[in-house]
BALOBA-1460 file (C-alpha; in Angstrom, 3 decimals):
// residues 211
<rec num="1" residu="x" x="48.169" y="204.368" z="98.258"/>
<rec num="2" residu="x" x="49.798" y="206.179" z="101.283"/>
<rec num="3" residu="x" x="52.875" y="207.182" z="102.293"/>
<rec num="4" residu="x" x="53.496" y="208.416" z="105.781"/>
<rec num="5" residu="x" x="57.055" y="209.996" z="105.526"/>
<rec num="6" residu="x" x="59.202" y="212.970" z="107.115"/>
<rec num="7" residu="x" x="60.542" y="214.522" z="104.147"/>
<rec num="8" residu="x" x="63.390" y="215.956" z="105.501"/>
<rec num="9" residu="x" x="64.931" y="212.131" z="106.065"/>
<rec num="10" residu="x" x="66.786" y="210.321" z="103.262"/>
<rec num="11" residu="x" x="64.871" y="207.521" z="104.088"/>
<rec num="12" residu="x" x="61.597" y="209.389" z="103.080"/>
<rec num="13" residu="x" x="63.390" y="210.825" z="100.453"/>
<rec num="14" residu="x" x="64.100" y="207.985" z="98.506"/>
<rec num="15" residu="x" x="60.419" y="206.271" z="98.498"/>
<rec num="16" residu="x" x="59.074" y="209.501" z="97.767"/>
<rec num="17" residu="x" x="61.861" y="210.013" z="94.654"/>
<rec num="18" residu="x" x="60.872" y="206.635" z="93.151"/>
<rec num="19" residu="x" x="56.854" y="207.099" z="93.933"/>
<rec num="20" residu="x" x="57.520" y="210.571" z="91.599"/>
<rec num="21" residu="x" x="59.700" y="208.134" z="89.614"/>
<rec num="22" residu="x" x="56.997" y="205.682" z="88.876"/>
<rec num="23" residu="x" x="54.141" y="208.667" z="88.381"/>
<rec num="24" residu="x" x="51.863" y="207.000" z="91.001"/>
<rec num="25" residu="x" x="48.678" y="208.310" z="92.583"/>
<rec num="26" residu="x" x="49.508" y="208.502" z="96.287"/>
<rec num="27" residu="x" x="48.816" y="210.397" z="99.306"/>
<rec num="28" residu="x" x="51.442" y="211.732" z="101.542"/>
<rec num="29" residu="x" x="51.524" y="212.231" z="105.133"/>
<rec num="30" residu="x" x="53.463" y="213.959" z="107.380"/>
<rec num="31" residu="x" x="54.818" y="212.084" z="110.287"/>
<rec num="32" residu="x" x="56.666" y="215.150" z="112.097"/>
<rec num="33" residu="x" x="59.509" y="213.178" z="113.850"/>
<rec num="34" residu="x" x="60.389" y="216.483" z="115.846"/>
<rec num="35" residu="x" x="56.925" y="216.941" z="116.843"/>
<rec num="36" residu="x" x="56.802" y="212.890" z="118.334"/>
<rec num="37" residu="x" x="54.217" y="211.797" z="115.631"/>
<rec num="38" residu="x" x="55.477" y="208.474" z="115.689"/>
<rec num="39" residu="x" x="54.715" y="207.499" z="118.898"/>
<rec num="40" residu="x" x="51.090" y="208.367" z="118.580"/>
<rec num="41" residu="x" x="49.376" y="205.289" z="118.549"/>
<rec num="42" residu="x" x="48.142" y="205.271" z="116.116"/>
<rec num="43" residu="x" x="50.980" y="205.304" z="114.165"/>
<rec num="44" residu="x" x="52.769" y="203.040" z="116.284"/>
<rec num="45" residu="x" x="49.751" y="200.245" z="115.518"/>
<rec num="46" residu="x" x="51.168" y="200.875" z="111.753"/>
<rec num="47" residu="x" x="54.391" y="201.086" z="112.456"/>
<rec num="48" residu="x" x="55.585" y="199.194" z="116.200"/>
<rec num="49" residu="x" x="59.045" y="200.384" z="115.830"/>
<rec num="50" residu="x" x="57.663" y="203.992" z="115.732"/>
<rec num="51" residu="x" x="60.065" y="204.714" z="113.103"/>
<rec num="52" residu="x" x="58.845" y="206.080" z="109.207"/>
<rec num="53" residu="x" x="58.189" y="205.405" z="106.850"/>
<rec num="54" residu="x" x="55.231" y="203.423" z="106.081"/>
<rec num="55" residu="x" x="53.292" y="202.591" z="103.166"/>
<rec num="56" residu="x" x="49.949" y="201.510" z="102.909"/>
<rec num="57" residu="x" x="48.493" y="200.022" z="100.071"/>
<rec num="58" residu="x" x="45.358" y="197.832" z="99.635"/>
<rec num="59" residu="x" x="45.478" y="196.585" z="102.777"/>
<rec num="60" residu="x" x="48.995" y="196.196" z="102.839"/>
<rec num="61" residu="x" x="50.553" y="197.668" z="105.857"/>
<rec num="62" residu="x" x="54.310" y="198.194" z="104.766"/>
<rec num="63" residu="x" x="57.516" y="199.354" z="106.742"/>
<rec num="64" residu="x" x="61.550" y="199.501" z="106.028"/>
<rec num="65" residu="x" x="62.168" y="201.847" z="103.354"/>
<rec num="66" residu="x" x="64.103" y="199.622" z="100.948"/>
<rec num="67" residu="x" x="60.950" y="197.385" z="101.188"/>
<rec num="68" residu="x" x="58.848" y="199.456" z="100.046"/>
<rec num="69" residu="x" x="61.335" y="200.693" z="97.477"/>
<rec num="70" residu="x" x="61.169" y="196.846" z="96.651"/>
<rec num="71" residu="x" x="57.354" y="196.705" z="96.312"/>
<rec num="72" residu="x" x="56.794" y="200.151" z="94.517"/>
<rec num="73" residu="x" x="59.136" y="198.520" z="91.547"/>
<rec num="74" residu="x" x="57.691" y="194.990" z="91.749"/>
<rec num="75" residu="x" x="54.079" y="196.486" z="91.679"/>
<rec num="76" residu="x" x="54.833" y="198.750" z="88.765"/>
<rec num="77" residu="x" x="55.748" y="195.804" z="86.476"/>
<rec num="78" residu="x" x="59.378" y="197.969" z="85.595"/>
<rec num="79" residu="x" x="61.849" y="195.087" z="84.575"/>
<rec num="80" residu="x" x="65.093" y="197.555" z="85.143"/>
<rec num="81" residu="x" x="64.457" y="199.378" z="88.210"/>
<rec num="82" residu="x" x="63.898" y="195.187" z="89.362"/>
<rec num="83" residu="x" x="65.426" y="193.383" z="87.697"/>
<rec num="84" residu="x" x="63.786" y="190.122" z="86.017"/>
<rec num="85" residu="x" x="66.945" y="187.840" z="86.329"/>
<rec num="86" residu="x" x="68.113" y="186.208" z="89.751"/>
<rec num="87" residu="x" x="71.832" y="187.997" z="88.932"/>
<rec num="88" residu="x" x="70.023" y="191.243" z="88.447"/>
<rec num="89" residu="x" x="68.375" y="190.939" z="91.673"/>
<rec num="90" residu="x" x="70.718" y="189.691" z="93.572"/>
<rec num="91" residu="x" x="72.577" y="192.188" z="92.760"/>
<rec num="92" residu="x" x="70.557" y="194.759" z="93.691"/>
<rec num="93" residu="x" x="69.817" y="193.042" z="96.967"/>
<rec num="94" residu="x" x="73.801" y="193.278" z="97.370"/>
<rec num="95" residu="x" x="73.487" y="197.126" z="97.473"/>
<rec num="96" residu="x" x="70.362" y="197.725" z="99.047"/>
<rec num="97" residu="x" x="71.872" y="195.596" z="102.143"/>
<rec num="98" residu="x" x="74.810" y="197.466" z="101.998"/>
<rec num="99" residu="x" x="73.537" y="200.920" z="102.217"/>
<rec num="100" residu="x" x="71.243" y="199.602" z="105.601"/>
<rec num="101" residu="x" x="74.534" y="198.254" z="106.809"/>
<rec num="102" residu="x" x="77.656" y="200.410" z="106.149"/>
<rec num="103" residu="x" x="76.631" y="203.647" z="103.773"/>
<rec num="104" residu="x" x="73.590" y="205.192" z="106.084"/>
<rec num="105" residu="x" x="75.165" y="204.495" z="109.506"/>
<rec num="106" residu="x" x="78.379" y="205.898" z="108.200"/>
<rec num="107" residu="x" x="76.579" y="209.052" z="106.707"/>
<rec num="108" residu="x" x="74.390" y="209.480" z="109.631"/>
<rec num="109" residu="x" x="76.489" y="211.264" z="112.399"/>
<rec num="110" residu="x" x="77.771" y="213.854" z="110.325"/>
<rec num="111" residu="x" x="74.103" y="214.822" z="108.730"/>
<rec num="112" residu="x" x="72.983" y="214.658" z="112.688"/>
<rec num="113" residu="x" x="75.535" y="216.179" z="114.386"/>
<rec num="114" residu="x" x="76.096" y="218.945" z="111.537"/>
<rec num="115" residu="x" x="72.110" y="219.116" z="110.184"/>
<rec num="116" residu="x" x="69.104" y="217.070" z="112.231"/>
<rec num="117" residu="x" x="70.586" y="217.999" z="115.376"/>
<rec num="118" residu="x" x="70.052" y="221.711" z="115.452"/>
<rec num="119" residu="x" x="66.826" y="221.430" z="113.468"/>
<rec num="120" residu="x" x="65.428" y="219.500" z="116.455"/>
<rec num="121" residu="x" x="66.687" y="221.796" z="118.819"/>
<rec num="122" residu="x" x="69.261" y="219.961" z="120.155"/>
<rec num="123" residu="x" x="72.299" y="222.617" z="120.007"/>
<rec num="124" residu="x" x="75.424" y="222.244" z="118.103"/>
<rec num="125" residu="x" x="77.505" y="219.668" z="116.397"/>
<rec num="126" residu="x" x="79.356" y="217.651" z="119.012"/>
<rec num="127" residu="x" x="83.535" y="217.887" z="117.246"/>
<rec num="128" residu="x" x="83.973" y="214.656" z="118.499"/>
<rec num="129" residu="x" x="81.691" y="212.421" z="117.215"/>
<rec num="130" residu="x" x="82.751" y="213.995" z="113.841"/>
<rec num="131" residu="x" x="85.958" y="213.213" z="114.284"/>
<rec num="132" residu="x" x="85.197" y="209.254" z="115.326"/>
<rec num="133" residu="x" x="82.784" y="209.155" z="112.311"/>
<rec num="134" residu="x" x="85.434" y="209.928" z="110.137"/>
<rec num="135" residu="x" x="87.235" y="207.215" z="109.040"/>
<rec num="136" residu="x" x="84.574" y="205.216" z="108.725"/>
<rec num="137" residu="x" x="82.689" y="207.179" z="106.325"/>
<rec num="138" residu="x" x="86.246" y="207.231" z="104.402"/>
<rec num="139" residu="x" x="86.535" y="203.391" z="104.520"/>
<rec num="140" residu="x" x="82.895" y="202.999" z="103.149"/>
<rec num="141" residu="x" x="82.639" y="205.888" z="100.251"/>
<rec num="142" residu="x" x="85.647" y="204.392" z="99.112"/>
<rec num="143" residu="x" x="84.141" y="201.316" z="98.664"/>
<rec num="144" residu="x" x="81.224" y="202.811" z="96.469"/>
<rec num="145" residu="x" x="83.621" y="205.360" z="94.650"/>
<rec num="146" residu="x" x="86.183" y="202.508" z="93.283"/>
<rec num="147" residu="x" x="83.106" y="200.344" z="92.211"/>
<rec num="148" residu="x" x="81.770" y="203.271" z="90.725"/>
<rec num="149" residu="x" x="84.597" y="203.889" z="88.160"/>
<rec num="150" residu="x" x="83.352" y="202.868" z="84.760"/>
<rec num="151" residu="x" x="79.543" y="202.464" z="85.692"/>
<rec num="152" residu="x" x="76.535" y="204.719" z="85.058"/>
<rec num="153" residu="x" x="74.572" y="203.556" z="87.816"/>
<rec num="154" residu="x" x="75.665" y="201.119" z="90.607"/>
<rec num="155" residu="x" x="74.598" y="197.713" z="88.824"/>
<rec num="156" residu="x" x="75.386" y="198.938" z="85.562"/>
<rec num="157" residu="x" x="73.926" y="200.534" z="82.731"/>
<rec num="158" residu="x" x="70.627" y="200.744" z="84.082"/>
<rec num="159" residu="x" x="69.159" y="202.962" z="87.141"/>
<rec num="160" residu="x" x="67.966" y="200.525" z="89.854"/>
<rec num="161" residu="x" x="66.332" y="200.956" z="93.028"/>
<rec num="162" residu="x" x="69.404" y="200.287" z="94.217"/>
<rec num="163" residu="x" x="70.524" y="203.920" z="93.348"/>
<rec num="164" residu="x" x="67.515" y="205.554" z="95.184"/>
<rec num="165" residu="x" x="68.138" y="203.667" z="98.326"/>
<rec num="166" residu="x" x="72.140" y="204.186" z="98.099"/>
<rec num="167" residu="x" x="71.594" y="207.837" z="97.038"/>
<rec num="168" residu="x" x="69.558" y="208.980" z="99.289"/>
<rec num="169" residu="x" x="72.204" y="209.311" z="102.006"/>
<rec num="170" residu="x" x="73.595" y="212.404" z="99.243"/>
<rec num="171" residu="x" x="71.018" y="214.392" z="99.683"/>
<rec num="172" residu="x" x="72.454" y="215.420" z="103.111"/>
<rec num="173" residu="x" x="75.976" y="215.629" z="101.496"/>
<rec num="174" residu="x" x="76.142" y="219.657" z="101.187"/>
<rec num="175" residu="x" x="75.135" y="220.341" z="104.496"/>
<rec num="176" residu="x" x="76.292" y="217.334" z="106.268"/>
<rec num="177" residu="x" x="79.859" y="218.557" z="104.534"/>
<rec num="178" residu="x" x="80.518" y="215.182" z="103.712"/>
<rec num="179" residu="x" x="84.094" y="215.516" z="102.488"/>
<rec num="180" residu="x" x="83.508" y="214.324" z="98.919"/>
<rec num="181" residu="x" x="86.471" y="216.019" z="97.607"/>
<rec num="182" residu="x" x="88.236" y="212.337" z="96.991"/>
<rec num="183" residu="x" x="84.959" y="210.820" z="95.650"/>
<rec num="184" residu="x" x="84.806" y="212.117" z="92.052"/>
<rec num="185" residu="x" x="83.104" y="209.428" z="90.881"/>
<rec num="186" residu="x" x="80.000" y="209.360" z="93.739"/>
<rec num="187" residu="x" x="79.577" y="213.031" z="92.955"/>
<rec num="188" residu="x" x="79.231" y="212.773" z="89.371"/>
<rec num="189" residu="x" x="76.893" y="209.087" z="89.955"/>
<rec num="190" residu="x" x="74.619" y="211.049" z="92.663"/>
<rec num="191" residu="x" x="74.730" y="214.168" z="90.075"/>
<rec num="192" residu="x" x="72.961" y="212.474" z="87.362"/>
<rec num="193" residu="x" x="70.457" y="210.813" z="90.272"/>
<rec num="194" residu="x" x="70.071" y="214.813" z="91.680"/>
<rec num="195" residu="x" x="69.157" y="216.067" z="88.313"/>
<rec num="196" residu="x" x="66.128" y="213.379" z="87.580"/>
<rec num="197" residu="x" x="62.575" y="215.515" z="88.081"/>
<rec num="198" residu="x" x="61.424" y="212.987" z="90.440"/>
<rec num="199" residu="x" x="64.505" y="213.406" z="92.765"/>
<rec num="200" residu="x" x="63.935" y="216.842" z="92.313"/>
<rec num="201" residu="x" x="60.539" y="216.943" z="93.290"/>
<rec num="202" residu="x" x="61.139" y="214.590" z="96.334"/>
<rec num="203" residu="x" x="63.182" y="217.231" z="97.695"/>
<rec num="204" residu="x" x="60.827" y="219.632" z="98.394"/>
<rec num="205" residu="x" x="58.970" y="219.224" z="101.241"/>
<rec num="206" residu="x" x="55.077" y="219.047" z="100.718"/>
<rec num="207" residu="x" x="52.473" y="221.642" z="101.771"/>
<rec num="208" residu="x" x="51.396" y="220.741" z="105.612"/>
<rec num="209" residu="x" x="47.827" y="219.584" z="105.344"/>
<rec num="210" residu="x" x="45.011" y="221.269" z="105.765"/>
<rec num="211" residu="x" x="42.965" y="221.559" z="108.903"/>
């Protein structure tokens, strides 16, 4: 099993937590976004939308980050990560689709403008996209924080894929300065997801491999 990821992305971030999760045997590599890996082609005959990242897996060929979040569970056989019931799933398919939708692209011009931005050399935050991003990140983390209330993890009791595909977006909270300071109830949800070894792990880049 592969996995061609940029670990500083959420998006790599969460495969790469729930690969750690699962304690499978896989290879990473690095597709340096920075550097324009993904428009080699031979990347781009993996992945046509030159984006990352990709899994491959017995000549499976596998892109979109929640669906390979969606195969890694289904392949390990784990009945609570996916659910076995058509609820369960469905339910899980509910948050998945509303990370890709509402949480990410809300998240994502504050961790560019304030982080990705000036790590790919592309100068400082622009103040005014902030300020337009604004109340749309409001609008959506207060969607997740009010469902939170009550719940361990976002379908329930039990830690889902869904929480490594919604979470992942966190991971750029600190440095992003999301303000959080309303959202008690994300930060202690993504807390418990932060301390898990395999989250931990994910978040530290990999050596660059050897020549």
């Amino acid at each position: 099993m592969i996995l061609h990821v940029f670990p500083p992305s959420p998006r790599a971030l969460k495969v790469l937590a729930l690969a750690n999760h699962l304690k499978l045997d896989f290879e990473t590599r690095i597709v340096d976004l920075f550097k324009g890996d993904q428009r080699k082609p031979e990347y781009a005959a993996l992945n046509p939308n030159k984006r990352m990242p990709v899994l491959e897996d017995d000549g499976l060929v596998l892109w979109e980050s929640n669906a390979i979040l969606f195969y890694l569970a289904a392949k390990s056989g784990d009945r609570t990560l996916w659910p076995a019931d058509l609820k369960g799933q469905a339910d899980v398919l509910r948050w998945m689709t509303w990370e890709a939708a509402h949480w990410t692209p809300a998240c994502i011009p504050l961790a560019y403008e304030r982080v990705v931005k000036g790590m790919a050399g592309g100068g400082g935050p622009d103040l005014a996209v902030i300020e337009k991003a604004l109340p749309e990140f409001h609008r959506v983390a207060a969607v997740l924080n009010d469902h939170m209330k009550g719940r361990n993890w976002l379908t329930g009791a039990n830690l889902t894929i869904a929480d490594f595909a919604v979470g992942s977006a966190m991971a750029m909270a600190e440095r992003a300065q999301y303000p959080m300071a309303n959202y008690g109830e994300i930060n202690r949800w993504y807390g418990a997801l932060a301390a898990m070894p395999a989250w931990r792990k994910a978040l530290v880049p990999p050596p660059p491999p050897r020549s």
